[in-house]
Structure formats: C-alpha cells, structure tokens
N, CA, C and O atoms as a Tinker XYZ file with bonds, in Angstrom:
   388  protein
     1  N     16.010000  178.472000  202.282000    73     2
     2  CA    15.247000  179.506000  202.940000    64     1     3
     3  C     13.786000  179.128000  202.860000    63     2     4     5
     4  O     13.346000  179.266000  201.718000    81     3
     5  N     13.078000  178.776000  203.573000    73     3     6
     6  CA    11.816000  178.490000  204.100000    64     5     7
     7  C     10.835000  179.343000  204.988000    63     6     8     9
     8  O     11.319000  179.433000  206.116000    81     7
     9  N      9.538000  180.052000  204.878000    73     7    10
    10  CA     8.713000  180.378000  205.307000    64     9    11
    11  C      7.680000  179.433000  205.465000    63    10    12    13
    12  O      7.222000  178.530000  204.766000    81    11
    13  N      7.359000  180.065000  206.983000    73    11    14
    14  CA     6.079000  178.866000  207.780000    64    13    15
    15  C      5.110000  179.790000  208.443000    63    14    16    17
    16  O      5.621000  180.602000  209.214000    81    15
    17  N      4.190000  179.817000  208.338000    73    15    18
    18  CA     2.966000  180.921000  208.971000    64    17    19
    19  C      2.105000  179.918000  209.572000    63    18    20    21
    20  O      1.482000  179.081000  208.917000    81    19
    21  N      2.089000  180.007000  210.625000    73    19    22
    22  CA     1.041000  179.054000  212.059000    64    21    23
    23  C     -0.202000  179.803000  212.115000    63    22    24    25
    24  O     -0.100000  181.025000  212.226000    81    23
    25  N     -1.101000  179.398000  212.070000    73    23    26
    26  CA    -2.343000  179.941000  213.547000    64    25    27
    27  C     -3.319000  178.830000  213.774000    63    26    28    29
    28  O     -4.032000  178.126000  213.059000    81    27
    29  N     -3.121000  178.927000  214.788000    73    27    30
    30  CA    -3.787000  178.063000  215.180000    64    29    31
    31  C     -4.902000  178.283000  215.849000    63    30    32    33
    32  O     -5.069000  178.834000  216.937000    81    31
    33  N     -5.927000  177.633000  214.843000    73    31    34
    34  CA    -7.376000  178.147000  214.886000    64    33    35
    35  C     -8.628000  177.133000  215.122000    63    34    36    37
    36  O     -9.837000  177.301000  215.282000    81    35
    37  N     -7.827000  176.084000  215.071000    73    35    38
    38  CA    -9.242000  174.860000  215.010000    64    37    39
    39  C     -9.929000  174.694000  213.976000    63    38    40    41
    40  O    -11.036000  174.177000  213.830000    81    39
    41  N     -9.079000  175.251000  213.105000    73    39    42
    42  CA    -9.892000  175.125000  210.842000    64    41    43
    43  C     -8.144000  174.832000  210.787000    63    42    44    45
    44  O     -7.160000  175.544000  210.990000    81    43
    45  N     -8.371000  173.269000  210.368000    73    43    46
    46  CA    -7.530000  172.854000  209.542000    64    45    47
    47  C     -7.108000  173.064000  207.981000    63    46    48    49
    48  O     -7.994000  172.674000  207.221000    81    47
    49  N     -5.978000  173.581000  207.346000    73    47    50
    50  CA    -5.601000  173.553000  206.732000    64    49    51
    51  C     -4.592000  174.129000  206.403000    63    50    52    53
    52  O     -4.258000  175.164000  206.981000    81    51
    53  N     -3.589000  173.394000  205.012000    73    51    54
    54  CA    -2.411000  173.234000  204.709000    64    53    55
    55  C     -2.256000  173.419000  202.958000    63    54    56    57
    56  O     -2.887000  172.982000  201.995000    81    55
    57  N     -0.888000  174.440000  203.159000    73    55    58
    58  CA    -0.527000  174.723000  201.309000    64    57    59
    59  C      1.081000  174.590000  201.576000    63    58    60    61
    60  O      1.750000  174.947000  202.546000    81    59
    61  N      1.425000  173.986000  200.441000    73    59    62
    62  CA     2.878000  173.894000  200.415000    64    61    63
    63  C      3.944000  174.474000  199.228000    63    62    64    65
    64  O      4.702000  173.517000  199.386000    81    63
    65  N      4.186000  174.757000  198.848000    73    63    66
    66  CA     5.297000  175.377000  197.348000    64    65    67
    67  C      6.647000  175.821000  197.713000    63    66    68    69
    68  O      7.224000  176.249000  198.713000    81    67
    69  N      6.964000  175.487000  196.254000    73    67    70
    70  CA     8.606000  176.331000  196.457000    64    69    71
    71  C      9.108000  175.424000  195.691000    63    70    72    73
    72  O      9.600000  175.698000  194.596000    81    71
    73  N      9.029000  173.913000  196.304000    73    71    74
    74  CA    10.015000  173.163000  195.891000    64    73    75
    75  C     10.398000  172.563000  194.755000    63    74    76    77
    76  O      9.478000  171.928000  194.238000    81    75
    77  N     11.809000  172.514000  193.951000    73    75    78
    78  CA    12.470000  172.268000  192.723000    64    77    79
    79  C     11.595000  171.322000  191.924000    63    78    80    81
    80  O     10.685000  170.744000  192.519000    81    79
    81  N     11.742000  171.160000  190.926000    73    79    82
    82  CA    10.662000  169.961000  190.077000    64    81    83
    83  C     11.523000  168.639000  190.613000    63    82    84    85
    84  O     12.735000  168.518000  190.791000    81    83
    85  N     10.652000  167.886000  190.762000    73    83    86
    86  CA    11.336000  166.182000  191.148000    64    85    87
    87  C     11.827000  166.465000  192.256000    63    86    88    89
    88  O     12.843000  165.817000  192.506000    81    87
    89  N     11.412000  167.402000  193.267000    73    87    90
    90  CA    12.163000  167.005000  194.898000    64    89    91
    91  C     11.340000  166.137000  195.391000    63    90    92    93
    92  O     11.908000  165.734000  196.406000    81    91
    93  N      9.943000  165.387000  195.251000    73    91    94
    94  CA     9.361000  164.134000  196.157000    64    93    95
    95  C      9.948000  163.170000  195.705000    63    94    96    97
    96  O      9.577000  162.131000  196.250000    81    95
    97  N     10.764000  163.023000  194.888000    73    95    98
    98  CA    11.145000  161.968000  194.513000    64    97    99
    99  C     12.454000  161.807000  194.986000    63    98   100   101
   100  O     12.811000  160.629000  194.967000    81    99
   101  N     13.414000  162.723000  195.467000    73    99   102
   102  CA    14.594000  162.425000  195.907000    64   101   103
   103  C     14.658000  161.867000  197.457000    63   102   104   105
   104  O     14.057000  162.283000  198.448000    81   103
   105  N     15.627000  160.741000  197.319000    73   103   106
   106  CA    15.803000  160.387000  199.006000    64   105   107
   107  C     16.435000  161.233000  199.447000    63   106   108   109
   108  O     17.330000  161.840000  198.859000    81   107
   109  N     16.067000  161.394000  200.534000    73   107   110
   110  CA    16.709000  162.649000  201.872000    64   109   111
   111  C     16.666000  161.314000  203.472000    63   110   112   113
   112  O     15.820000  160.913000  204.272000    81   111
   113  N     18.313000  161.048000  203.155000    73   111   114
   114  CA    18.693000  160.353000  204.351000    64   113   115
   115  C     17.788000  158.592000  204.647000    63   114   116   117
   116  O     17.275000  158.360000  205.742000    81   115
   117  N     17.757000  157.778000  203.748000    73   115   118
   118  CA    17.746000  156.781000  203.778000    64   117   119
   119  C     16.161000  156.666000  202.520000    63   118   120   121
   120  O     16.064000  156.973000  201.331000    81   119
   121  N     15.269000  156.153000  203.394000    73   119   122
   122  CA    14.204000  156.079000  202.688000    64   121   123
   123  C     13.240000  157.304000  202.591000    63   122   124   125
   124  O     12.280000  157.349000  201.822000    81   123
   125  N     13.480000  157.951000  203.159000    73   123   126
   126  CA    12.393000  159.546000  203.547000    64   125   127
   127  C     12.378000  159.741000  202.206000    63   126   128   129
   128  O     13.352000  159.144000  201.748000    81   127
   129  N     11.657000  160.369000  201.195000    73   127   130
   130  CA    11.793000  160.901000  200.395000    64   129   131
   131  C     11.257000  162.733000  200.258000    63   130   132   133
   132  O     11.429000  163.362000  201.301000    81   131
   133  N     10.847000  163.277000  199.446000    73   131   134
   134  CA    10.298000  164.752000  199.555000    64   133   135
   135  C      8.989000  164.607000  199.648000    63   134   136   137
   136  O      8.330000  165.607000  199.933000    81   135
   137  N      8.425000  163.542000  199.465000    73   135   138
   138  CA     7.247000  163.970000  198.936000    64   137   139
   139  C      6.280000  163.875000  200.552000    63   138   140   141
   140  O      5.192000  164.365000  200.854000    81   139
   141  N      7.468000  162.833000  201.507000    73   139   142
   142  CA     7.163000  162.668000  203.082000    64   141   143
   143  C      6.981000  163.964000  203.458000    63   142   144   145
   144  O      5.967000  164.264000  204.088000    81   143
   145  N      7.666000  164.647000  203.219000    73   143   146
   146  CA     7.710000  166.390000  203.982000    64   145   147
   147  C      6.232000  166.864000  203.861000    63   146   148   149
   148  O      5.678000  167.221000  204.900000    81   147
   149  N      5.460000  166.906000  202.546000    73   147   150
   150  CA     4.243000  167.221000  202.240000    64   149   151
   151  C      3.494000  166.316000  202.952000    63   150   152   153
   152  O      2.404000  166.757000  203.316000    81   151
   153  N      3.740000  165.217000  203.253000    73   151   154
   154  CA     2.718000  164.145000  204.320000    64   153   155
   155  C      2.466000  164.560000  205.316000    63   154   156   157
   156  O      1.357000  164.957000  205.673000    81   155
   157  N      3.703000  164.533000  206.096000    73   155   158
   158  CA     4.071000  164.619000  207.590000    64   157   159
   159  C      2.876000  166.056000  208.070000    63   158   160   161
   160  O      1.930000  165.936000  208.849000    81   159
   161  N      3.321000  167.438000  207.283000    73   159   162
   162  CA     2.641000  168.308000  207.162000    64   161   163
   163  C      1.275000  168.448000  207.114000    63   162   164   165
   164  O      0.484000  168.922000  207.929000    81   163
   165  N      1.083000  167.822000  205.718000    73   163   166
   166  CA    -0.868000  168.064000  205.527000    64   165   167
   167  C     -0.828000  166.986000  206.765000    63   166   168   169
   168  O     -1.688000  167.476000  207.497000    81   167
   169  N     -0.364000  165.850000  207.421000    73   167   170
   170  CA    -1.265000  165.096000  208.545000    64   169   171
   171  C     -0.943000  166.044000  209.722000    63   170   172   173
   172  O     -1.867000  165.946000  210.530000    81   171
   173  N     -0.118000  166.819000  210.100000    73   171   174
   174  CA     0.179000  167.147000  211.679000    64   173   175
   175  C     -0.698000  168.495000  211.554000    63   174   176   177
   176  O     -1.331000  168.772000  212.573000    81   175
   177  N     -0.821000  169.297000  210.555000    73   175   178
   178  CA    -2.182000  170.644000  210.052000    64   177   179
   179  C     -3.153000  169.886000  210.469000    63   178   180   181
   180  O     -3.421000  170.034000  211.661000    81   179
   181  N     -3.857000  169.018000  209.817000    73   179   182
   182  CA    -5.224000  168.144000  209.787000    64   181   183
   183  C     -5.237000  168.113000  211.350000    63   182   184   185
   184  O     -5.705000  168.934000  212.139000    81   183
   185  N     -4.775000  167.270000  211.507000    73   183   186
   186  CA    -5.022000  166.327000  213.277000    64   185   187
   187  C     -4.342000  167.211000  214.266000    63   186   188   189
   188  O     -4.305000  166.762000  215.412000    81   187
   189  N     -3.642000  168.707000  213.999000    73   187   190
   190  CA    -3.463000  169.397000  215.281000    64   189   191
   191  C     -4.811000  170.667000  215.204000    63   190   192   193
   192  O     -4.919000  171.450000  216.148000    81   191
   193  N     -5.770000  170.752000  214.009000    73   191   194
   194  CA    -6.619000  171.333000  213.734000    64   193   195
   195  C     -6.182000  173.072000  213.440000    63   194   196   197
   196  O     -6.878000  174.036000  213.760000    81   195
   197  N     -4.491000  173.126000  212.566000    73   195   198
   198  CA    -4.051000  174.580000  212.532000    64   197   199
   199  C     -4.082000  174.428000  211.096000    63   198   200   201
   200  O     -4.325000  173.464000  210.370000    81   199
   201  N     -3.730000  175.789000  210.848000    73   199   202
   202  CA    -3.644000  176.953000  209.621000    64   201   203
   203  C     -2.298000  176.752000  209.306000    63   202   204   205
   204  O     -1.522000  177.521000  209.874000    81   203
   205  N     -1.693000  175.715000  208.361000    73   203   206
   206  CA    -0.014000  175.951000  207.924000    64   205   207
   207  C     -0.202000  176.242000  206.523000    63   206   208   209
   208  O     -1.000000  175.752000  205.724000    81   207
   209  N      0.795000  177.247000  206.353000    73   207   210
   210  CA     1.637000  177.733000  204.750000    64   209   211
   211  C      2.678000  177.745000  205.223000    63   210   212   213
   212  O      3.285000  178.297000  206.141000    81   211
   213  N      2.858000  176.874000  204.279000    73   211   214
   214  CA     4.994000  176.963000  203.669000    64   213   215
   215  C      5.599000  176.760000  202.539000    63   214   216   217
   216  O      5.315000  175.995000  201.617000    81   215
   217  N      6.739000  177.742000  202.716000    73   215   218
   218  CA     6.515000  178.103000  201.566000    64   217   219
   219  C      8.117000  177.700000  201.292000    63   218   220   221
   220  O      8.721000  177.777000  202.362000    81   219
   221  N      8.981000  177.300000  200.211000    73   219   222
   222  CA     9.965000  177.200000  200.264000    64   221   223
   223  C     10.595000  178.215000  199.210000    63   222   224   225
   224  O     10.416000  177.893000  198.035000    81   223
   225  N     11.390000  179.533000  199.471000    73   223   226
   226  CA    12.133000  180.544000  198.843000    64   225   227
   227  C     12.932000  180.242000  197.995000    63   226   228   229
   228  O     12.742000  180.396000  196.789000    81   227
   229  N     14.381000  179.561000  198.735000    73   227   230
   230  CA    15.360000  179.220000  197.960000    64   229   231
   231  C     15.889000  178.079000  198.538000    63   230   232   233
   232  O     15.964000  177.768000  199.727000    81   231
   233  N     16.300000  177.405000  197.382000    73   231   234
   234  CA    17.191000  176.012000  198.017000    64   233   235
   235  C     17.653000  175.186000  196.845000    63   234   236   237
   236  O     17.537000  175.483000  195.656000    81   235
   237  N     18.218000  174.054000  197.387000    73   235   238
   238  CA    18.996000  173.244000  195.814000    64   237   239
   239  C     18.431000  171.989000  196.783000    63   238   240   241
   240  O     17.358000  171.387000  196.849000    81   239
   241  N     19.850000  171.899000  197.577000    73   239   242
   242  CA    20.168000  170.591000  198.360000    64   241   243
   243  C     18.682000  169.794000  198.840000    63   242   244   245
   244  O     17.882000  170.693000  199.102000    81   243
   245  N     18.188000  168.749000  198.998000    73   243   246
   246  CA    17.009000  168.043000  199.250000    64   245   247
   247  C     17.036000  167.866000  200.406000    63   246   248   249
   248  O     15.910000  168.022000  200.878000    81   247
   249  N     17.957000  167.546000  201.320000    73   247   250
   250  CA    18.146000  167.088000  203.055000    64   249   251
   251  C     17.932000  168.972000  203.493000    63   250   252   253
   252  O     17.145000  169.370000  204.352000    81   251
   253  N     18.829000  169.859000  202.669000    73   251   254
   254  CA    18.685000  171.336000  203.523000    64   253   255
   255  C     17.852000  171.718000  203.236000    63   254   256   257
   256  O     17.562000  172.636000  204.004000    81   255
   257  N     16.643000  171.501000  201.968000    73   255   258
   258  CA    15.057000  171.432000  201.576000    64   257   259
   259  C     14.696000  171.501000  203.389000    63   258   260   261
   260  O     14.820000  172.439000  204.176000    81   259
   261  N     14.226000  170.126000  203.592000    73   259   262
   262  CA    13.470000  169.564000  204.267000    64   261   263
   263  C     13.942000  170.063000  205.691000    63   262   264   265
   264  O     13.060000  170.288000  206.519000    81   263
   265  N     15.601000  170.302000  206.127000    73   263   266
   266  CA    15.903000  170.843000  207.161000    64   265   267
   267  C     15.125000  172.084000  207.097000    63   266   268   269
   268  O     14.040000  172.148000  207.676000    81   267
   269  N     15.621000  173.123000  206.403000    73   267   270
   270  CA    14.704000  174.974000  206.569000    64   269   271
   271  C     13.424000  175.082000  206.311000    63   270   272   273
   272  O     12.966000  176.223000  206.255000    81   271
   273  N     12.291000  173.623000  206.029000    73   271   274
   274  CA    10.983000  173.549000  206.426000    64   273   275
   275  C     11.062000  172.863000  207.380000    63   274   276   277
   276  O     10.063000  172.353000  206.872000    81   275
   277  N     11.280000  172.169000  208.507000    73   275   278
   278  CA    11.076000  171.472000  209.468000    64   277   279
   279  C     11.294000  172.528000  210.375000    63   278   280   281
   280  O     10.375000  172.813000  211.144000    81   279
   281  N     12.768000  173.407000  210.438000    73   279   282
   282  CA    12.758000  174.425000  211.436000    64   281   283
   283  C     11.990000  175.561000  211.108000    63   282   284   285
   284  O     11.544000  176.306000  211.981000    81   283
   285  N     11.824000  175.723000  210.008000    73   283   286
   286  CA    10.389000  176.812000  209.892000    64   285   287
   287  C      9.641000  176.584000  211.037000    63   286   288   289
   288  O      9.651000  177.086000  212.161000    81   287
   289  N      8.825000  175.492000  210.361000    73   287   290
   290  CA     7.722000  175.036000  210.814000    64   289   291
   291  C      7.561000  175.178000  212.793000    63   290   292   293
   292  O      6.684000  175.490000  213.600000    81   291
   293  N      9.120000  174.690000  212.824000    73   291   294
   294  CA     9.123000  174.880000  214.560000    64   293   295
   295  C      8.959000  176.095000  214.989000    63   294   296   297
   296  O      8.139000  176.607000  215.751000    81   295
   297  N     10.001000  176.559000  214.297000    73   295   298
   298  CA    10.057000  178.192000  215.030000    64   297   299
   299  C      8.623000  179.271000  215.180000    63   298   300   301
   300  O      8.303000  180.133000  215.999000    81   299
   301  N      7.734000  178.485000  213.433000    73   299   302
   302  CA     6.608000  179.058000  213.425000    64   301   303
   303  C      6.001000  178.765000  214.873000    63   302   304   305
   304  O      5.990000  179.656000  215.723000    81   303
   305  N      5.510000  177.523000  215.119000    73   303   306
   306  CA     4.745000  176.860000  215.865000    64   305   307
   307  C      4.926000  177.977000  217.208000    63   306   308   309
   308  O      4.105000  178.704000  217.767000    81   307
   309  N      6.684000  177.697000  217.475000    73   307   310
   310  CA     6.986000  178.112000  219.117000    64   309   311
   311  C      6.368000  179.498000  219.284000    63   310   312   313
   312  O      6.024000  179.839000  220.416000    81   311
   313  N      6.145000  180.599000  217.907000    73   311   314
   314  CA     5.584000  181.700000  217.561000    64   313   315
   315  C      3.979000  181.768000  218.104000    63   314   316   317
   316  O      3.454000  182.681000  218.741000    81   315
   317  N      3.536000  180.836000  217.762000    73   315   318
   318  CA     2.399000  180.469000  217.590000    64   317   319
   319  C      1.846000  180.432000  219.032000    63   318   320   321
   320  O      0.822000  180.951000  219.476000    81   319
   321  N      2.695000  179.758000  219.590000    73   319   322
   322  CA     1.606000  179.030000  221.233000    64   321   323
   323  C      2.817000  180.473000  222.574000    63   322   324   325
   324  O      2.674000  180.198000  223.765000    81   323
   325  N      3.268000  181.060000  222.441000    73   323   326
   326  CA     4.532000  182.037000  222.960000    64   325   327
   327  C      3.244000  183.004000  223.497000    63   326   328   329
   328  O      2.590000  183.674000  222.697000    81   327
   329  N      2.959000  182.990000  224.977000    73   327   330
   330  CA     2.290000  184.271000  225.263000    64   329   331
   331  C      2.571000  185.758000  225.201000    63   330   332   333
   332  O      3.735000  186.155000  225.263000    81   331
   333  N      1.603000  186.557000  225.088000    73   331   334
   334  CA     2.538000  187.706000  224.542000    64   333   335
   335  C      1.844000  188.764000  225.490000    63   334   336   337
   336  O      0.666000  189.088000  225.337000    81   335
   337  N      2.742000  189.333000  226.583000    73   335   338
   338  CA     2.151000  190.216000  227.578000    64   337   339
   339  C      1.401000  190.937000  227.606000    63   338   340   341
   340  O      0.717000  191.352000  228.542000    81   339
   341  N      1.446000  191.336000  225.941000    73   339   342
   342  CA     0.557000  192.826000  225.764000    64   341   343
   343  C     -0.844000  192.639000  225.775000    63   342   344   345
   344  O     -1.654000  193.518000  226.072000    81   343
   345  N     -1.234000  190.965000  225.301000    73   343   346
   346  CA    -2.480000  190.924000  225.081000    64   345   347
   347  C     -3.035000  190.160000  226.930000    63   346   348   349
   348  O     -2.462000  189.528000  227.818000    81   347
   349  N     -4.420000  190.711000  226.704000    73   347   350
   350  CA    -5.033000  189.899000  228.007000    64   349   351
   351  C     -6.112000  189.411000  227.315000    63   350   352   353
   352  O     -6.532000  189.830000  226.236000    81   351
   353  N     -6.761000  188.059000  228.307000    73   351   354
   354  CA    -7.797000  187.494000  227.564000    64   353   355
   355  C     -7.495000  186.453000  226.605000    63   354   356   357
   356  O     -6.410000  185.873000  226.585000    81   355
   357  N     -8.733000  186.143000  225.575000    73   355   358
   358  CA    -8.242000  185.136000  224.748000    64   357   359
   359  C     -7.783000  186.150000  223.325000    63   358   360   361
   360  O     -8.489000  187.017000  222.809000    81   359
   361  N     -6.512000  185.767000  222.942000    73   359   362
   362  CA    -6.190000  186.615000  221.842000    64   361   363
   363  C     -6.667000  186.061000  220.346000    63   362   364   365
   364  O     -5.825000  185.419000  219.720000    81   363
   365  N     -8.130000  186.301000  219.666000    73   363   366
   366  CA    -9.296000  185.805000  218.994000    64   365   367
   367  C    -10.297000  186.987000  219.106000    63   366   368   369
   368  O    -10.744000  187.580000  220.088000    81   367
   369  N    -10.480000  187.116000  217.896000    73   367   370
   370  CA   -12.015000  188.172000  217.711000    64   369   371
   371  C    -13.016000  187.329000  217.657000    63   370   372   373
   372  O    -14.155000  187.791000  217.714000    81   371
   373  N    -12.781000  185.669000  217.513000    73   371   374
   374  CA   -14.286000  185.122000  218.109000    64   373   375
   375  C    -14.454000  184.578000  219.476000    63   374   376   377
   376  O    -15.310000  183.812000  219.918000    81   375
   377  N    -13.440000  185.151000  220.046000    73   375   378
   378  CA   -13.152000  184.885000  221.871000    64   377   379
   379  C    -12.813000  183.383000  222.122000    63   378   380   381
   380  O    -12.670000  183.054000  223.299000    81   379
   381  N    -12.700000  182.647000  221.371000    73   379   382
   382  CA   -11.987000  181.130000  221.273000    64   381   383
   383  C    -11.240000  180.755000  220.699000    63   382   384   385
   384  O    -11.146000  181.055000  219.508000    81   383
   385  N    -10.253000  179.803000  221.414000    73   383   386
   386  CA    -9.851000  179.170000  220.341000    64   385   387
   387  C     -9.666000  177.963000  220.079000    63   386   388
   388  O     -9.273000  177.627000  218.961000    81   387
C-alpha cells in the first residue's frame, strides 16, 4: 500500500519513507535494486520541476514495494495534470504554473 501526492508546481522537490530496513539493497527483478526506486524518483521530481511525497504504508514483498509506488506515483500524476470542469482559468493562487 503506497501513497503518492503530486503538484505540480515548478519547485522541485521529493521525500520518500515507509520502506522495511534493507529494502535498497534487495534485487527487485534482475539488477534494479530498492534503492533505484528512490533515484528514479528524486531525478523525475527534480527535472519534471514537481512536488512528490511517497509514502510507503504497508508491504513485505520488494518487487510489490516498488510495484504500489510506481502505480502510486502514476495514478498520482494522471490526478495531477486531469482537468477538472469546475475550475476555470489557471487553477494557482499565483495565477501560474
């Protein structure tokens, strides 16, 4: 069980927790290890210029780790950029984004 909170704001930055003691160190599906998951992340936050927390709830398995943060992360995202009828304009109290 994984939580992912998007916004995307043009202020980069990234926090990660949850995960078991010694999960960067386990392989997940060949050479990947855990500690890639925290990479992949702080670089795609940094260089897409968004706001990620994730958070990991519950879990054991290291591959279903990294699966219920990866689809977090998506579902956050698709959350994220999803227009939403109600609002008009740019939806931002500093009118950009």
């Amino acid at each position: 069980l994984a939580l992912a909170v998007v916004d995307i704001s043009g202020r980069p930055y990234f926090t990660h927790s949850g995960e078991p003691a010694g999960y960067e160190f386990h392989r997940i599906g060949g050479n990947f290890t855990g500690s890639l998951v925290d990479h992949v992340f702080q670089s795609f936050a940094t260089n897409a210029g968004i706001c990620l927390h994730l958070k990991l709830i519950s879990g054991r398995d290291p591959h279903h780790i990294a699966e219920a943060q990866f689809k977090a992360v998506a579902r956050a995202l698709r959350n994220a950029v999803e227009l939403d009828p109600r609002v008009t304009g740019i939806p931002s109290t500093k009118g950009a984004l």
